[in-house]
N, C-alpha and C positions, 0 to 999 in steps of 0.2 A: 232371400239370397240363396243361389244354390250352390253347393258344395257335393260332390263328389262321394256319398256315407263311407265309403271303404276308410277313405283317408282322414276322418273328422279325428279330430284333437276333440277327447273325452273330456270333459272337465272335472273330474273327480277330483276336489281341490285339496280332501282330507289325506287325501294319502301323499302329500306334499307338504304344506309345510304348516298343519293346524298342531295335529295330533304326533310328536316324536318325527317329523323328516322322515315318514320310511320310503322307501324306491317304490317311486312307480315303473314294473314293471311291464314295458309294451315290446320288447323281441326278444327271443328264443336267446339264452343264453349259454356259451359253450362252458363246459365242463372243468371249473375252476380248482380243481383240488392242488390243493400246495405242494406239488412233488419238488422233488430234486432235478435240476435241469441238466438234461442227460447231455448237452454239447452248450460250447459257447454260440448264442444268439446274436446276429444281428436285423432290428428292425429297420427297414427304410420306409419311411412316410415322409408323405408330400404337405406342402406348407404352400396354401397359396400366393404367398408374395412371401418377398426375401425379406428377413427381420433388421430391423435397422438399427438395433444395439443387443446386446446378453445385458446389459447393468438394468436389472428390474426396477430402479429407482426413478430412469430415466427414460423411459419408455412406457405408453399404455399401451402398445397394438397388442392386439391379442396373441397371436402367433410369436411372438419377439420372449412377451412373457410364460407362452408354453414351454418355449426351448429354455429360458432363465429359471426355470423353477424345479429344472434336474442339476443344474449347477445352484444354486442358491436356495434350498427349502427353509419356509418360513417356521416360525415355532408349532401354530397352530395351521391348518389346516381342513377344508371340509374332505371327509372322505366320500371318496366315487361312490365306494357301494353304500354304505349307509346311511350317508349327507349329512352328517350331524360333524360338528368341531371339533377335529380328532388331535392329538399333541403329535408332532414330528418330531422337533428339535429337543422337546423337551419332556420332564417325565413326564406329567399328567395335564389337565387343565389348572389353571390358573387358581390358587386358595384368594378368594376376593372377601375383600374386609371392606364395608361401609365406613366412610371418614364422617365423624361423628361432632368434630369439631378445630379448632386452627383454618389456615388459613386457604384450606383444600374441603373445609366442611360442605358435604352434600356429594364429596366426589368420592370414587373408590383405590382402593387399592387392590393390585393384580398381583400376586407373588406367582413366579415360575421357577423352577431348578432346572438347567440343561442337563443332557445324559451326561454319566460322570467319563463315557471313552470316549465324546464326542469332539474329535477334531480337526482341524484345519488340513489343509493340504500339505504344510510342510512339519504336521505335527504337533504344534503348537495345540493347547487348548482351547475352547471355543468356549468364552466368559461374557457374564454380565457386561462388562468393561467393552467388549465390541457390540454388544445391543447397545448400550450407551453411545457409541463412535455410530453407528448409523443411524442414531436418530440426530446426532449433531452432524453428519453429512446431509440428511434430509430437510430439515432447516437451517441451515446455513440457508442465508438470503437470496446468495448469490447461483446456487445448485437451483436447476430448473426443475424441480419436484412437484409443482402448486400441487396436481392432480392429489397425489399421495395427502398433502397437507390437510387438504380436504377434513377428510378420514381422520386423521392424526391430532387435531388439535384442540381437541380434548386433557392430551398430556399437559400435566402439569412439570413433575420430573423422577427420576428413575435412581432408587437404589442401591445400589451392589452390596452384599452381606460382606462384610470382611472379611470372616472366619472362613468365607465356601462363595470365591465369586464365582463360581456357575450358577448362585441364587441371588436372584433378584427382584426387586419389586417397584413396579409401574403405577405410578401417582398418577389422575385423574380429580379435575376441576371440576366435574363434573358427573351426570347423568349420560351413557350413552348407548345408544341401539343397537350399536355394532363395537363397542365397547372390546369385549375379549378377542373378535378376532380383528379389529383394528389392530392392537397393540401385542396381537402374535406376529409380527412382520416378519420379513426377510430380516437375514444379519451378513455385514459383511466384514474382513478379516480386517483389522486397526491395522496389523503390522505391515500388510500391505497394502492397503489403499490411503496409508497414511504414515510412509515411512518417515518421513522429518520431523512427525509432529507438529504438523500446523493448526490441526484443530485441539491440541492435546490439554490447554492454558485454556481454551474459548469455554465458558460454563454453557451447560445445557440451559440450566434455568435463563439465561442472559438473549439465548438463542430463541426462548419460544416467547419470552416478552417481545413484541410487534417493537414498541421504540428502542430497546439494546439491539432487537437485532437492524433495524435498520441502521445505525449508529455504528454496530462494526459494520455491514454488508460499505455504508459511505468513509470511514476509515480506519479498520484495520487489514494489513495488505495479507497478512497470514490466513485472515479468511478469504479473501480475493483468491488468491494466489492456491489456496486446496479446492478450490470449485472450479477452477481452471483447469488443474490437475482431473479430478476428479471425473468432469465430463468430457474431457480427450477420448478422443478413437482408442488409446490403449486402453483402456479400461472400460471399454463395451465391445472392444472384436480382436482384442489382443488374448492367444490362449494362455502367456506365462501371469495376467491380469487378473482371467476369469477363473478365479480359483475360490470356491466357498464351501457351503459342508456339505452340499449334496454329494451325490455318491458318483456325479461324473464331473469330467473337464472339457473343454475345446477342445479337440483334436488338429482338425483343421478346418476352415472358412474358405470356399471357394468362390467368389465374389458372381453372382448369377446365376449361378446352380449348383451347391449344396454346401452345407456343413457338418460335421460328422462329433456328435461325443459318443467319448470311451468311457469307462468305466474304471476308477479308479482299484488300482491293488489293495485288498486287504482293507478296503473301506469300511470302515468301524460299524457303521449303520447295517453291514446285516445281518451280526448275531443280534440286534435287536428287532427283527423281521417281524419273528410272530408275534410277539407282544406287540406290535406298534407297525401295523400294514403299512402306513404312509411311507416307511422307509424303505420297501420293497423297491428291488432294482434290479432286475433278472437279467436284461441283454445285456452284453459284450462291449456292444455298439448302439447308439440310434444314430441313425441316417437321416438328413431333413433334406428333403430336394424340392428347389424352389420353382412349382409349377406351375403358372399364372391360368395357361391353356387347359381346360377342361378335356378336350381331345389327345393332348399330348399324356398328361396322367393316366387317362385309360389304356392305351396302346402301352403304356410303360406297366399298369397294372399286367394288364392281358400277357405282356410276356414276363411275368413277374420279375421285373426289374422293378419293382413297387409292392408292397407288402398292406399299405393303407392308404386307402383315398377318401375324402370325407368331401362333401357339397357337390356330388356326382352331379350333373343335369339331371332332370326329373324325367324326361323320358328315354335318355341313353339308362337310367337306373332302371327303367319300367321292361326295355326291350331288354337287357343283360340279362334277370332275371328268367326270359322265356330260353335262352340258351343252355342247355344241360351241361356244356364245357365249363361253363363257368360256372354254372350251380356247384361242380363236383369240386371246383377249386377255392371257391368263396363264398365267405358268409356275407350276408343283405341285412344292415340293420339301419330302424330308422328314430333312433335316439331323438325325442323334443329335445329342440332347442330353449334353452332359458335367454331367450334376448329377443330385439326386433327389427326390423326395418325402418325407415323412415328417410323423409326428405326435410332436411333442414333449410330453414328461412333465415335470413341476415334483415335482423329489424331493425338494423341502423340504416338501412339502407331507403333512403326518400320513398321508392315506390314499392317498399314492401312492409314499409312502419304502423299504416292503416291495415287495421286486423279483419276487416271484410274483405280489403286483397287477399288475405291470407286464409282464410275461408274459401274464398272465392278460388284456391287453386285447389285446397282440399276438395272440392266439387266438383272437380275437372281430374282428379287424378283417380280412374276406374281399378280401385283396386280389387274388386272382385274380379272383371278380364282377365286381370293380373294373376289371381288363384287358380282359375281354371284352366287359364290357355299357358300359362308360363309356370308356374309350380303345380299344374296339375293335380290342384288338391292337396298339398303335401303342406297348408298354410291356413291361418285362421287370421280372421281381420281382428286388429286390437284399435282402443279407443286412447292410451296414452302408453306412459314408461314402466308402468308396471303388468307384470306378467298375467295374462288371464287365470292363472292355477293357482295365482297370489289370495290370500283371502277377503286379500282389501280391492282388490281389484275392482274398479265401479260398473258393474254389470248394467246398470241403469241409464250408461250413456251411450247411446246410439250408434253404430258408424258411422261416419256423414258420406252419404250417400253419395253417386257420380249423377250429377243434374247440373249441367253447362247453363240452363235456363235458369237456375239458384243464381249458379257464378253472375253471368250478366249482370241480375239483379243488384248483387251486392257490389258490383262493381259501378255499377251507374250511379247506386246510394251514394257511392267512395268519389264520384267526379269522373271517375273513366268510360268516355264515351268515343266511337271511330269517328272523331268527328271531319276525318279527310277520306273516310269510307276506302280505307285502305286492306282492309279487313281487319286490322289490330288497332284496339283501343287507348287511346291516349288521355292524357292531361298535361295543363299546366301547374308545373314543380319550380317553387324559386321563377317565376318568370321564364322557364323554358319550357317547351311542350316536347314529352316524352312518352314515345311507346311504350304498351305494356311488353316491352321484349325482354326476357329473361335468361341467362347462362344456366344450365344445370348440370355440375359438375359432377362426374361418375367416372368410375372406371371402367376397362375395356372388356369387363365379362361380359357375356351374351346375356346372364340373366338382366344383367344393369343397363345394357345396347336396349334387351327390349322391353323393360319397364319406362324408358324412357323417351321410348317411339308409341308408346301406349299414353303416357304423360305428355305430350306433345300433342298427341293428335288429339287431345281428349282437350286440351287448351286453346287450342287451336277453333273449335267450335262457340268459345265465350269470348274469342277475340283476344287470344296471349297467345303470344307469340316465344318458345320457348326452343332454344338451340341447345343441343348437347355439345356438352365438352369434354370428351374423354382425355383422362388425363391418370399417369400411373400412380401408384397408390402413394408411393413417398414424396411427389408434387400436390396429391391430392390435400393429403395431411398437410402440408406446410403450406399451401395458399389457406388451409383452416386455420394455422396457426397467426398468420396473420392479417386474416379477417378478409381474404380479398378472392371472395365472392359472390353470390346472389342467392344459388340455390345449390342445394349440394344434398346426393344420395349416399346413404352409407348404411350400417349394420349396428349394433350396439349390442353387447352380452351382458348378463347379468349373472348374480350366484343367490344359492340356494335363500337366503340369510334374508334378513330386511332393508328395506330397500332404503338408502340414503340418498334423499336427492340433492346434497349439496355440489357435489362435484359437477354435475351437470347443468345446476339451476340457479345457484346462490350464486348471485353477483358478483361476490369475492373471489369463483373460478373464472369470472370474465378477466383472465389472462393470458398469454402467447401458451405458454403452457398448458391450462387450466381446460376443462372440460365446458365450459357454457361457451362456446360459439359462436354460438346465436345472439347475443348482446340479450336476452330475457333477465326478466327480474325487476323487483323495487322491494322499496321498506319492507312491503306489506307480504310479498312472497318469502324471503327475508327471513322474515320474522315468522313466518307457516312452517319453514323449511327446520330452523332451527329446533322448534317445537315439539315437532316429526322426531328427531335427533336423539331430545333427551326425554321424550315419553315413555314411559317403560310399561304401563297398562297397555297389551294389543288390542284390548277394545276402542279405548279411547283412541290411540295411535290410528286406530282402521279410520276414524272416522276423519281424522286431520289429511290422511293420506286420499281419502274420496273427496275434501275439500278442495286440495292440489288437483287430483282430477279433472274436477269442475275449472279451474282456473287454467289452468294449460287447454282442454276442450275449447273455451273460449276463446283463449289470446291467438293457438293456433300458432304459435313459434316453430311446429316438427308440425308434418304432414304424416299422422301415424299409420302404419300401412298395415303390416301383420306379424306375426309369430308362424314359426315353422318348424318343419323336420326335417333334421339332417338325412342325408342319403349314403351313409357310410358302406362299403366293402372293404372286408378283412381276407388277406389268404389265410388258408386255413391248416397250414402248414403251422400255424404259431397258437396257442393253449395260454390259456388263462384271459383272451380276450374278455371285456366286458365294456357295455355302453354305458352311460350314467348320465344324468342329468348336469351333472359339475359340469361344466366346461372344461376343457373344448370337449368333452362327450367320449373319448378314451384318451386312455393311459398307458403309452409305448412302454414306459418303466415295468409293469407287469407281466409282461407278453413271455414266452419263450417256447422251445421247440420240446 
């Protein structure tokens, strides 16, 4: 396979995440020293689709929860530069105690203390007591959170020191991998997101038993009736709502092109600055403007009406570079991405449930074309959901190749043959005979236009017949939501930490909410998944984690395509820039002039 060597993704996997997380450093970095910000800053960076709620509980898009994590920061934290689980909200990491015996035996305990001036927007304290209040909004039955759940359900229950409720301690049922920073979460303020007291009598423990809580979710109307509340439009795009302890608020929301936070007065978090980076908040202002168009951001760049653009096109990034106007006004950086591509299969679906179809389009979709004519090198082919830099990554399994003559094959094995020489191959399904014609549902970016005219033509030669549907991204997500499908392109991010495949793979996320999709899973993955979970040996863990490999290679549920590099430009009017591996790859909160 050829690649481009300029732009090869190194794989040095040790200086990721074997040995201490330290930064892979791959671009020149500007000159971070901690001054004093000699003017108020505002940032304006571009967001490519407009975020469909601030309430991070209720929302996974990624960009929704960039802008929610300057209003709402969680306890714990990875930090950008050094990727390791840094404390935000709270003093230190977590003092963890092995539960040794009762009715939690085998599970831990997490104690935390919040900072002792850390407070709310209207003053108020920020106490154990609202950690508690957002984990009984998170499972409440009726709050559409599964995603989160995921993660979470490990808690057994949580609790508040009397003497000093800023200190708390988080029970655990068990063993888990992502254990400390699951249960560093977001918090959000009791007084207000729950002025009546509706969840205030609901016990947490009653909440995470599966049968109380179904039992209140079918009749008690106080928990109906705070999830109602709760996921209203005021309390995801309302600014007197979005009020939590970061160090900004809504300003104001312009429905299509932009929203803007401020910077709270006299916000408690930055005399604890230098002890504790995460709480760094230098601008005035961040600006988010919501710009779908890859052309329109530049020309907004270019007349610096735009301060940061990230997913530049690969060759407007290539020729910008040769222009000395713009070298003298911006920095070029190309920050890996920790996530990947792919195309999702709906294997409920009759003509996609046999796993040789499903093969058979992996073999037809060329995604090397794809690296060199459309990412121009700036991408590496991956073989499943975990990251190549990962240590478990299974280096041992092949790409699958683009061979239409493979497809054929396995589609003929499957029963599908042209047999009315139409040139798309059929069968009979339930007694009706059905083309192999496919919907592949994507958005209207150009890079997605033409992975999809490349996906297409490349099916087209094994006799599938495959139509794009472009469709905008808030349609897109909600025919995902509810399953009404075939094939659908999308992106998925990842963080530094170990990788939990629940939310994407465990059966239990096949819900409107929930992160599996794709209808994948049984007993047996299940039961792989779970195992994964609470393994705490990374040796043994690596080896459960290449088993999952092997079985997703197989079944072919995602069409895995590749890992990439962002194409970020900074003006360079702004200091303290830096790229990171964290996601989303910078941090507007640091920036200043």
């Amino acid at each position: 396979m050829h690649k481009p060597t300029r732009f090869h993704v190194h794989l040095f996997t040790l200086c990721l995440l074997i040995l201490g997380l330290q930064a892979c450093k791959t671009d020149p970095q500007t000159d971070t020293t901690d001054t004093v910000e000699s003017k108020e800053t505002t940032v304006v960076s571009r967001l490519t689709s407009e975020p469909d709620r601030l309430n991070p509980m209720l929302t996974t898009r990624s960009w929704s929860l960039h802008v929610a994590k300057f209003i709402f920061p969680t306890l714990m934290s990875f930090d950008p530069e050094t990727l390791e689980l840094s404390p935000q909200l709270v003093k230190s990491k977590p003092v963890i105690e092995t539960i040794t015996e009762g009715p939690y035996a085998g599970g831990n305990k997490y104690t935390f203390e919040i900072h002792e001036t850390a407070e709310w927007a209207s003053g108020k304290p920020i106490t154990g007591n609202d950690y508690v209040f957002t984990l009984k909004a998170l499972f409440n039955p009726q709050v559409p959170s599964d995603a989160y759940r995921a993660y979470l359900n490990v808690i057994r229950d949580v609790e508040v020191d009397a003497n000093n409720p800023k200190r708390f301690t988080v029970i655990t049922g068990e063993q888990y991998i992502k254990a400390d920073e699951a249960v560093g979460l977001f918090i959000f303020p009791e007084y207000l997101y729950d002025p009546d007291g509706l969840m205030k009598d609901i016990l947490l423990a009653d909440l995470l038993d599966a049968e109380k809580a179904k039992a209140l979710s079918e009749n008690n109307e106080q928990v109906a009736a705070f999830a109602e509340q709760f996921s209203s439009q005021p309390f995801s795009r309302d600014p007197d709502k979005l009020l939590g302890a970061g160090a900004y608020v809504l300003e104001e929301w312009r429905p299509g092109e932009q929203l803007t936070l401020v910077k709270k007065d006299n916000w408690w978090g930055d005399a604890l600055r230098e002890q504790y980076p995460l709480l760094t908040a230098r601008p005035k202002r961040i600006v988010f403007k919501f710009i779908q168009d890859s052309n329109a951001g530049i020309a907004l760049l270019k007349n610096e009406e735009l301060d940061v653009m990230q997913a530049i096109p690969e060759i407007q990034f290539e020729e910008m570079q040769k222009t000395e106007l713009l070298t003298e006004k911006f920095e070029f950086h190309t920050p890996q991405l920790l996530g990947f591509t792919y195309i999702g299969i709906n294997l409920r679906d009759p003509k996609l449930s046999d796993k040789r179809v499903r093969r058979a389009l992996a073999h037809v979709f060329n995604v090397d074309e794809i690296i060199n004519t459309v990412k121009f090198g700036y991408a590496e082919r991956i073989i499943g959901p975990f990251h190549p830099l990962k240590s478990y990554y299974h280096k041992d399994l092949a790409p699958i190749e683009f061979d239409p003559e493979a497809a054929k094959k396995l589609l003929a094995e499957a029963g599908w043959t042209d047999s009315n020489n139409d040139g798309t191959v059929d069968k009979v399904i339930n007694g009706q005979r059905m083309e192999l014609e496919l919907d592949l549902s994507l958005t209207s970016r150009q890079s997605a236009q033409d992975q999809g005219l490349i996906f297409q033509n490349g099916a087209k030669q094994a006799g599938i017949k495959i139509n794009l549907a472009t469709k905008a991204a808030a349609k897109l997500i909600q025919d995902l939501r509810t399953r009404d499908f075939e094939l659908f392109s999308l992106g998925a991010g990842q963080d530094v930490g170990p990788d939990d495949p629940r939310q994407i793979w465990h059966t239990s996320s096949d819900t409107p909410s929930g992160g599996n999709r794709v209808g994948f899973g049984n007993k047996e993955t299940d039961a792989l998944i779970d195992e994964i979970r609470t393994t705490l040996d990374p040796t043994k863990r690596a080896g459960l984690y290449k088993k999952f490999q092997e079985i997703l290679y197989d079944e072919q549920p995602y069409i895995f395509n590749y890992t990439t590099k962002d194409r970020v430009m900074v003006n360079k009017r702004l200091k303290g820039v830096k790229m990171s591996l964290v996601r989303p790859r910078y941090f507007e909160n640091y920036w200043y002039e």
